[in-house]
C-alpha positions in Angstrom: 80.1 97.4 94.4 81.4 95.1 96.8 82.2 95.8 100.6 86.1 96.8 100.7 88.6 94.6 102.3 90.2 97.2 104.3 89.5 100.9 104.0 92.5 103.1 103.5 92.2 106.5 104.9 94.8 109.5 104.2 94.4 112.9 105.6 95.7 115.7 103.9 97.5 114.3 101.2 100.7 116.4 99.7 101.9 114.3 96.9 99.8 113.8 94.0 102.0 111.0 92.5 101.9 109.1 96.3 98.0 109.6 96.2 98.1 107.6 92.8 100.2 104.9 93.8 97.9 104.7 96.5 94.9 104.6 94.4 96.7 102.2 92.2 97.3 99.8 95.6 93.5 100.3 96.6 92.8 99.2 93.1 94.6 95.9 93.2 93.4 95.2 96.7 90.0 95.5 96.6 90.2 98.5 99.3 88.1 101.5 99.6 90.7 104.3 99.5 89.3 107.6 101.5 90.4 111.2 101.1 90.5 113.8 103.3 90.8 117.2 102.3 92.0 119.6 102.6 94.9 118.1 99.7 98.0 119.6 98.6 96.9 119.3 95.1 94.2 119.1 92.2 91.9 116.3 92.2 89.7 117.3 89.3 89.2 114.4 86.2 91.2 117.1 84.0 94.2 116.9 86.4 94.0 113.0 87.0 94.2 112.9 83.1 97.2 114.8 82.7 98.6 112.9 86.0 98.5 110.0 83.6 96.2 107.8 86.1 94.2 106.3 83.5 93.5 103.5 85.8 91.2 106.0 88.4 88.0 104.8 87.5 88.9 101.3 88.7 89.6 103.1 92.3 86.7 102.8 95.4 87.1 106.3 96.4 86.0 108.5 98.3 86.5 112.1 99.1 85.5 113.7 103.1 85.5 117.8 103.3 87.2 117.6 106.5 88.4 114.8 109.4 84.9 115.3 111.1 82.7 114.8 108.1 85.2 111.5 107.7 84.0 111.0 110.9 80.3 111.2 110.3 80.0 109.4 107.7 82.1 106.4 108.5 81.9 105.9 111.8 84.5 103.4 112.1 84.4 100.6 114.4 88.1 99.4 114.1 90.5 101.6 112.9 94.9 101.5 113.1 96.8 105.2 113.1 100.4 104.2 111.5 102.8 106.9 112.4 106.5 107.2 113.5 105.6 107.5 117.0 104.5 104.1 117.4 107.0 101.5 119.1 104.6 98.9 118.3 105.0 97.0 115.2 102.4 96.6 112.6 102.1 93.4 112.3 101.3 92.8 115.9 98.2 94.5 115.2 95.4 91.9 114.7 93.7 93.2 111.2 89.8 92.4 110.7 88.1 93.1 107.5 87.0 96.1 107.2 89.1 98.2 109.0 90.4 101.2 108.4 93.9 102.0 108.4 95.0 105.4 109.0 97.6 107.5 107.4 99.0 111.2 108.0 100.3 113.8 104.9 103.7 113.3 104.1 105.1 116.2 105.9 103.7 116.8 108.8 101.8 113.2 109.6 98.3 113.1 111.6 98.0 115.8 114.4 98.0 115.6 118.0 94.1 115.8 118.4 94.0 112.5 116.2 96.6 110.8 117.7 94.6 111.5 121.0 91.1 110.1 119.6 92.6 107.1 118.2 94.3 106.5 121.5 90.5 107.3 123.4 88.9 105.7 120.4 90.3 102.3 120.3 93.5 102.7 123.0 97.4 103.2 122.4 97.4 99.3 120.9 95.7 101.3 117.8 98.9 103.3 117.1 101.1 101.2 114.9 104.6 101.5 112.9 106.5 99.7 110.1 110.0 99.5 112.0 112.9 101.5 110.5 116.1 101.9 111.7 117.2 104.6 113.7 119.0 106.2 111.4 116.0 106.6 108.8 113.9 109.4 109.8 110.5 108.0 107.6 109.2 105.8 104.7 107.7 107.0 101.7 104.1 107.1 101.9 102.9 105.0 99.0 105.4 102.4 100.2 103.9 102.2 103.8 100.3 102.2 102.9 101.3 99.2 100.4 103.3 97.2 103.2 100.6 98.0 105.7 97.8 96.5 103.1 99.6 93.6 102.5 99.9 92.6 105.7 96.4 93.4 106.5 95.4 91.3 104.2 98.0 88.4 105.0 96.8 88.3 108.5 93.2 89.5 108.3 90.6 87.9 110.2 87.0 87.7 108.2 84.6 89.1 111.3 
């Protein structure tokens, strides 16, 4: 299999129809889409059938136990948190391919203790947002992991 464009990493996934989309993004992009468990749903082949995602088999993925075992077997050199408490645009970011691109569940987003290594990990540059007006409290997550890919890829600088 080929090395992925852009790895895209979501912890704790709620939404089995977002998760899809996602794969279905991955898919067309040529990314590696990682999950992190634990999920808000069924994963098993019997429940992707009946979910309808008869494209799955064309989607890089892979599944982590936990964050830490993400961790350990990565080991990501370059990697961008988007969350909603970022004041720094995505796209002033400065994508490589290969990196991973982070995103929370759709509830609760990424805990403290992750915003805190990314910030340790790779500094507070790391921690991105898609701008929204002030009004809107959040985006839905298939929609920002598809804006965030694209422009990854738009901008992406071959290392």
């Amino acid at each position: 299999m080929p090395q992925p464009r852009f790895h895209i990493v979501l912890l704790n996934p709620q939404i089995p129809n977002n998760t899809g989309n996602i794969g279905r993004t991955a898919a067309a992009t040529g990314c590696r889409l990682h999950i992190v468990h634990p999920l808000g749903f069924d994963m098993s082949e019997k429940a992707r059938r009946r979910a309808g995602l008869d494209y799955w088999h064309l989607v890089d993925c892979c599944e982590h136990e936990s964050w830490e075992t993400f961790l350990e077997s990565e080991r990501p050199k370059r990697l961008w948190l988007y969350t909603t408490k970022s004041t720094r645009p995505h796209w002033e970011a400065e994508f490589r391919t290969g990196d991973y691109l982070l995103f929370g569940q759709e509830t609760a987003g990424v805990p403290d203790h992750i915003h805190t290594w990314t910030e340790q990990t790779f500094g507070s540059q790391h921690r991105i947002t898609l701008p929204m007006a002030p009004s809107a409290r959040s985006l839905n997550l298939a929609t920002v992991v598809c804006a965030a890919v694209y422009e990854a890829l738009r901008q992406a600088v071959d290392t």
